[in-house]
Backbone as a chain_set.jsonl record, in Angstrom:
{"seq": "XXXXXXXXXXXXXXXXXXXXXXXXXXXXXXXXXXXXXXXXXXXXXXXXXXXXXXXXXXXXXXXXXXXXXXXXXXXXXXXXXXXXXXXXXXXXXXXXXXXXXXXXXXXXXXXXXXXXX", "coords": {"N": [[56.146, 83.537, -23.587], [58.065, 82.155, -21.959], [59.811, 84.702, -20.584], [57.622, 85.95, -19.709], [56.741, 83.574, -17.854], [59.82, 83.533, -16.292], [59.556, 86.854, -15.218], [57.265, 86.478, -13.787], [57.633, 84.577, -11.774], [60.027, 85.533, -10.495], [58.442, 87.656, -9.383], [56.43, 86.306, -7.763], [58.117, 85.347, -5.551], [59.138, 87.562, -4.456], [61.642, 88.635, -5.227], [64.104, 90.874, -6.555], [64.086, 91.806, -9.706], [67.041, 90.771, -12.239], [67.864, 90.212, -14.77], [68.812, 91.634, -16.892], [67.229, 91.928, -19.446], [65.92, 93.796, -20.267], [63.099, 93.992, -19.701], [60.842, 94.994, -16.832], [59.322, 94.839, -14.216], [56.501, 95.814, -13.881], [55.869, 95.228, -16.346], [54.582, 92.619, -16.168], [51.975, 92.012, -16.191], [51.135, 92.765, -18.701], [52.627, 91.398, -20.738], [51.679, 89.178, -19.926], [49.045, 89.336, -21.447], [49.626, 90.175, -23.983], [51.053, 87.659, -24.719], [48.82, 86.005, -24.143], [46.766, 86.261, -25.904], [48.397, 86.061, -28.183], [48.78, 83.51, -28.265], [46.037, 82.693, -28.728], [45.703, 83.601, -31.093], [46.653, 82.438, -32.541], [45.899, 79.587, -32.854], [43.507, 80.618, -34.279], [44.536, 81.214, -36.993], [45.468, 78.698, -37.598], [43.196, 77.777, -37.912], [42.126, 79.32, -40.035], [44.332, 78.301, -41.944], [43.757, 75.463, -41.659], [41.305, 75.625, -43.048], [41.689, 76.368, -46.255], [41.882, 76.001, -49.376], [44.334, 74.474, -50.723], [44.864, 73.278, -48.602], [43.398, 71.137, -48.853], [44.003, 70.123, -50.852], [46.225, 68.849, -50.128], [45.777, 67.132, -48.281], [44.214, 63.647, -47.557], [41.718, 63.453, -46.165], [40.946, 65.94, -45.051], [39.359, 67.691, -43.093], [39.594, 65.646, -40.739], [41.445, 67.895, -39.5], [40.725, 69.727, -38.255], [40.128, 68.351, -35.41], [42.176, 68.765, -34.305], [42.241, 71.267, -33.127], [40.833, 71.892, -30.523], [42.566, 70.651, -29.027], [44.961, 72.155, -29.392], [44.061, 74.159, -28.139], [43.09, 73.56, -25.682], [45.852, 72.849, -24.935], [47.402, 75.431, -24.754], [46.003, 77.136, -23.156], [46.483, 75.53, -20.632], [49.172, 75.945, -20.299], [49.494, 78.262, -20.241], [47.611, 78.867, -18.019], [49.656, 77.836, -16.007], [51.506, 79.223, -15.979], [51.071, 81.446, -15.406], [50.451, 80.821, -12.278], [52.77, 80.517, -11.612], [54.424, 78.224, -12.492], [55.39, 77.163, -14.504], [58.91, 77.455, -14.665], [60.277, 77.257, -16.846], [61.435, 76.463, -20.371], [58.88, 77.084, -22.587], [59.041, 74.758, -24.351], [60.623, 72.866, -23.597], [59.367, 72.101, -21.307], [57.195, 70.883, -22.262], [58.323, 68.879, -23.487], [58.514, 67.376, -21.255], [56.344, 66.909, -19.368], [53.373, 65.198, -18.93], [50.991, 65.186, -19.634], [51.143, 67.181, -22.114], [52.908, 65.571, -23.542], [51.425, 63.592, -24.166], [49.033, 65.225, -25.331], [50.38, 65.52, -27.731], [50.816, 63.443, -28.978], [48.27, 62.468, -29.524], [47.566, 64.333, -31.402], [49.517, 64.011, -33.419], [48.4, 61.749, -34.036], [45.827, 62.297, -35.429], [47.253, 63.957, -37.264], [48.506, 62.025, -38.664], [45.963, 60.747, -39.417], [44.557, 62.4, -41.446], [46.343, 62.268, -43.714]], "CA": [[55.754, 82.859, -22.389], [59.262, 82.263, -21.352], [59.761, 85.63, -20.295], [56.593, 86.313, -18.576], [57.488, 82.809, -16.231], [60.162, 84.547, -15.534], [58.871, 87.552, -14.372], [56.221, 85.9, -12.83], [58.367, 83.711, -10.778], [60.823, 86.998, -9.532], [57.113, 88.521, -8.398], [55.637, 85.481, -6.464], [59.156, 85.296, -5.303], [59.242, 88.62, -3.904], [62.813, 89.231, -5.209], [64.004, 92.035, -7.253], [64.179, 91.67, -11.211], [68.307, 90.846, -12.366], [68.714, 89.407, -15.862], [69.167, 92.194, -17.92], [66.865, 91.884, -20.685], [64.994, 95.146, -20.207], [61.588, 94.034, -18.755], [60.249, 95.529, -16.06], [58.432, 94.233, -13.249], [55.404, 96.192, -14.04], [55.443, 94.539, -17.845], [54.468, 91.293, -16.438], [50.337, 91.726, -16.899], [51.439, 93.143, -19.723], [53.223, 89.982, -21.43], [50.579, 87.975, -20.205], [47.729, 89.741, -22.216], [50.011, 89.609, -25.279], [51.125, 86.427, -24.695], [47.432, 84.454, -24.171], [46.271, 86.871, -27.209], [48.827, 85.842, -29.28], [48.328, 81.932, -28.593], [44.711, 82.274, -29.463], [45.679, 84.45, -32.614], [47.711, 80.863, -33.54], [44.438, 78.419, -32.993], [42.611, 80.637, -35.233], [45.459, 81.362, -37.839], [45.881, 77.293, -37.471], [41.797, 77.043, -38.362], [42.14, 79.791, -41.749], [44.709, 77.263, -42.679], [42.876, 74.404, -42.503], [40.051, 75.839, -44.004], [41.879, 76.841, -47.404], [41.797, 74.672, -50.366], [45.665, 74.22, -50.654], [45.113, 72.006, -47.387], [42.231, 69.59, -48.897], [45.052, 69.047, -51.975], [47.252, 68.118, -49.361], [45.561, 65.882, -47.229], [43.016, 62.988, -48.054], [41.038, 63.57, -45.039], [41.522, 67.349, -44.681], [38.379, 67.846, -41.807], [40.076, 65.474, -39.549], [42.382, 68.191, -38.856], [39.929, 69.899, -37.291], [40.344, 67.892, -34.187], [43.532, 69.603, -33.505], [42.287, 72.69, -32.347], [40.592, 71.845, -28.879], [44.393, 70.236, -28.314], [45.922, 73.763, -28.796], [43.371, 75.565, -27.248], [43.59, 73.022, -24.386], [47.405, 73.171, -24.187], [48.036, 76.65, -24.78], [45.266, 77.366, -21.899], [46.987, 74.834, -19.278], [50.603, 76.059, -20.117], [49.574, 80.102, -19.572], [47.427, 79.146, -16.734], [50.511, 76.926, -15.31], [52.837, 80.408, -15.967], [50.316, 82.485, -14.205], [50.68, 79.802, -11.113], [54.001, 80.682, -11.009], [54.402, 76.982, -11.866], [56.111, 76.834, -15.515], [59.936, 77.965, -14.457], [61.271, 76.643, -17.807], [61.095, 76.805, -21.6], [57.882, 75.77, -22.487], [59.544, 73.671, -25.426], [61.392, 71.881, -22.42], [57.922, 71.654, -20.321], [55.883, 70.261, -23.339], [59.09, 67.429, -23.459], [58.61, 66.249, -20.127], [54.953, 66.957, -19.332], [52.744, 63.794, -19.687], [49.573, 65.525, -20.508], [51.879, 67.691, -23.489], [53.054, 64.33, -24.736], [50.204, 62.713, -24.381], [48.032, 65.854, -26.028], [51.029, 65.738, -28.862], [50.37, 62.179, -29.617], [46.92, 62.984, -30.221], [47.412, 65.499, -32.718], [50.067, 63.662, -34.255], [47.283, 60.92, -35.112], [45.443, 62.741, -36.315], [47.588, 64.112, -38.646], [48.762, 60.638, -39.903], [44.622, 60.34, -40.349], [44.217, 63.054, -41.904], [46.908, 61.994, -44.773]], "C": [[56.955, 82.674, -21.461], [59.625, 83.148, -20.269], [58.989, 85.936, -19.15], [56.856, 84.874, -17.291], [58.306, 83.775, -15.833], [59.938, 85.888, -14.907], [58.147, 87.375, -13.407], [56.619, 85.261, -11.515], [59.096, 84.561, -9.693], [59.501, 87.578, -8.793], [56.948, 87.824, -7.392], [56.726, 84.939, -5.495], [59.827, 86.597, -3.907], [61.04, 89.175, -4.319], [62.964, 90.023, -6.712], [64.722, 91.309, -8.828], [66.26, 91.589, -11.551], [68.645, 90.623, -13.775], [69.07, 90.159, -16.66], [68.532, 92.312, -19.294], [66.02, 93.073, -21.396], [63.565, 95.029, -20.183], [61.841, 94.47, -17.588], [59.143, 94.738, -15.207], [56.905, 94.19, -13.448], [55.125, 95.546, -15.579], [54.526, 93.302, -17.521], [52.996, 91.032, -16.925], [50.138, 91.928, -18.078], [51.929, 92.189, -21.327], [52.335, 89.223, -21.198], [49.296, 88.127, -20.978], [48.453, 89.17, -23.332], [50.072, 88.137, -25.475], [49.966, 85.484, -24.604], [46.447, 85.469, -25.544], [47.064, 86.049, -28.029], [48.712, 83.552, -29.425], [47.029, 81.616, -28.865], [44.733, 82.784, -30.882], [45.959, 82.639, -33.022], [46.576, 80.01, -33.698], [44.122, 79.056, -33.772], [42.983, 81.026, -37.046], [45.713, 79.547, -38.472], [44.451, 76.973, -38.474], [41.408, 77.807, -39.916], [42.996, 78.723, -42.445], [44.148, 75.835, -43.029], [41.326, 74.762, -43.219], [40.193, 76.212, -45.66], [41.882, 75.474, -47.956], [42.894, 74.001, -50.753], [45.586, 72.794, -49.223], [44.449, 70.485, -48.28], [43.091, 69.499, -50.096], [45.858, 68.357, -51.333], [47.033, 66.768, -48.469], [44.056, 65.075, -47.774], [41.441, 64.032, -47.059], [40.954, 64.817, -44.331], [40.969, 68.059, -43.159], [38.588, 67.169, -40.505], [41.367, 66.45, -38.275], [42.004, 69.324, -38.086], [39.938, 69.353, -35.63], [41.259, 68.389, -33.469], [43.184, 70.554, -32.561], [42.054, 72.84, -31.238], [41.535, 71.094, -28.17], [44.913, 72.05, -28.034], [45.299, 74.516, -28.111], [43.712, 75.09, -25.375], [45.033, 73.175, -23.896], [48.195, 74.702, -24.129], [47.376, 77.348, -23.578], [46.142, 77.038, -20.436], [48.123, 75.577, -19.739], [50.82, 77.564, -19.369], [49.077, 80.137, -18.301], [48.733, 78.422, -15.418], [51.696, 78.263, -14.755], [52.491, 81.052, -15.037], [50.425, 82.103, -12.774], [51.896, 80.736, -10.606], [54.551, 78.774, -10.969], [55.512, 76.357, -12.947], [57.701, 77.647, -15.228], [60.923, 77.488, -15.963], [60.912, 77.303, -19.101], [59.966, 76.319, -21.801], [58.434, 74.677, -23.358], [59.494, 72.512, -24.675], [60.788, 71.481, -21.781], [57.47, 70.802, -20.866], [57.066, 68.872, -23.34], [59.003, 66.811, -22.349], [57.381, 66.116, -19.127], [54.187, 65.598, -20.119], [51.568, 64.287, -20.29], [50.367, 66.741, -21.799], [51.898, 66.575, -24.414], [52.337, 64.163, -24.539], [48.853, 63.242, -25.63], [48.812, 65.981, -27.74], [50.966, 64.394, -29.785], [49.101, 62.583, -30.295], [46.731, 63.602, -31.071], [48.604, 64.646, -33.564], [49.257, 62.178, -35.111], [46.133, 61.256, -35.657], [45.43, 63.465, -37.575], [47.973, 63.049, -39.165], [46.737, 60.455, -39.993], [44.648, 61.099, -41.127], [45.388, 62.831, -43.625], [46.272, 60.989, -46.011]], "O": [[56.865, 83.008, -20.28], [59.781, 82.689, -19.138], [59.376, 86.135, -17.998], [57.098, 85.095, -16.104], [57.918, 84.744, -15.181], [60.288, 85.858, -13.728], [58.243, 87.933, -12.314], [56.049, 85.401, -10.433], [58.955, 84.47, -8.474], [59.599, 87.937, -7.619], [57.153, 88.239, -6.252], [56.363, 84.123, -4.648], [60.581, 86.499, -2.939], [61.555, 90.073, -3.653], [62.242, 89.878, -7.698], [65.647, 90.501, -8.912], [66.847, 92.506, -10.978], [69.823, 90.855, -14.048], [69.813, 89.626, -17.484], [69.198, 92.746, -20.234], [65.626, 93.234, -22.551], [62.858, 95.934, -20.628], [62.996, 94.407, -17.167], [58.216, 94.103, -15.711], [56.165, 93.214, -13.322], [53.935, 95.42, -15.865], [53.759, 92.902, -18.398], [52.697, 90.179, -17.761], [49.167, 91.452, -18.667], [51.628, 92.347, -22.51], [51.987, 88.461, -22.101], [48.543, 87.168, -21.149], [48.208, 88.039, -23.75], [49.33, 87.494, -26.217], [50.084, 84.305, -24.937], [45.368, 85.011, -25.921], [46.429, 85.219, -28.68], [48.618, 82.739, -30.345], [46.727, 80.472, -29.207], [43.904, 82.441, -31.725], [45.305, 81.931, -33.788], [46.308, 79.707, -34.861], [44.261, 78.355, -34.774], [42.201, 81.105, -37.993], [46.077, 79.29, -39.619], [44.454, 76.233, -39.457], [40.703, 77.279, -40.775], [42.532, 78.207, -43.462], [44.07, 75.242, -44.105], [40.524, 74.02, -43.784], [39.185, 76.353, -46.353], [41.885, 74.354, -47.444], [42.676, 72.867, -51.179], [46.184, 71.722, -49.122], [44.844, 69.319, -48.319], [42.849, 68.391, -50.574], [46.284, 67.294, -51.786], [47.747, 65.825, -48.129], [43.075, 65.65, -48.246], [40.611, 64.888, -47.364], [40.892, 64.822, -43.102], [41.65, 68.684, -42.346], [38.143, 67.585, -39.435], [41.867, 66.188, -37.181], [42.8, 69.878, -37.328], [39.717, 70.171, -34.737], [41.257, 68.484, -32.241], [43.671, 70.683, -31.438], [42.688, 73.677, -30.595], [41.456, 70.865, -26.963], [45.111, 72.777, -27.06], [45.78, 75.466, -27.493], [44.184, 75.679, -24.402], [45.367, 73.529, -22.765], [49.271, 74.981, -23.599], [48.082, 78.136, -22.949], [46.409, 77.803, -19.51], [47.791, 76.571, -19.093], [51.62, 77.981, -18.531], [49.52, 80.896, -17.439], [48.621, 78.55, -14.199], [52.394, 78.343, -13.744], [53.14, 81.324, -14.027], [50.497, 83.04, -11.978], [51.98, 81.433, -9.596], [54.915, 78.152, -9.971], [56.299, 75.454, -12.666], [57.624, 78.767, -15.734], [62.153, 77.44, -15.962], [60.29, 78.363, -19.162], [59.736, 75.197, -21.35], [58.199, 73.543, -22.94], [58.783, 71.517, -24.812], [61.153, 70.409, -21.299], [57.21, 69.779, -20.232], [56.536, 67.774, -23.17], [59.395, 65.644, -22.317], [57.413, 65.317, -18.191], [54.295, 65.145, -21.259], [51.162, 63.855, -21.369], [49.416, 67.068, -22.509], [51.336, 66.433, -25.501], [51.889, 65.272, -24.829], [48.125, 62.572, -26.364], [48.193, 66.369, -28.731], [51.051, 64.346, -31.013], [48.998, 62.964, -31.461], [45.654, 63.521, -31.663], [48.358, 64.791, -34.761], [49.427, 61.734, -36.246], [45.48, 60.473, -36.348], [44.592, 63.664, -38.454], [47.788, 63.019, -40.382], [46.404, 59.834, -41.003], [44.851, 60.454, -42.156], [44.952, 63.392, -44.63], [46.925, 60.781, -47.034]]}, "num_chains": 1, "name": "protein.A"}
């Protein structure tokens, strides 16, 4: 995601590509397919894990962790459509730390994993 901001940003920018990393201008629709593929691969990689039986030894409440997923789907949605904007210029790491609806959607999942214990 990183990446593709950047790109994204040099496009809606109109100025010419500099950093050296060996993308290409023309990659950028390109990174963004992978990139909103591969954050839905993770929600449903996230939902085989909680569905194995290794989880329900781990956690009392194993089905509350279920709730998670319409967090990541929701925040992995807003962050790609925020890139696509031309709006995320940062890491997302660094976004999701100073973003109130991140923290706010990271709280949420973090009580539900203390329920789910």
């Amino acid at each position: 995601m990183k990446r593709f901001a950047e790109l994204e940003s040099v496009r809606l920018a109109g100025k010419q590509l500099k950093n050296g990393r060996g993308y290409l201008m023309t990659d950028v629709e390109q990174m963004r397919a992978f990139g909103t593929a591969s954050a839905f691969a993770a929600v449903v990689i996230f939902a085989n894990y909680i569905s194995s039986q290794d989880v329900i030894k781990l956690y009392h409440h194993a089905r509350y962790l279920w709730l998670i997923v319409p967090f990541m789907i929701l925040w992995t949605s807003r962050v790609w459509l925020l890139a696509s904007r031309g709006e995320l210029n940062e890491d997302p790491v660094a976004f999701a730390l100073r973003d109130f609806a991140s923290i706010l959607m990271g709280v949420c999942v973090l009580v539900i994993v203390l329920l789910a214990i």
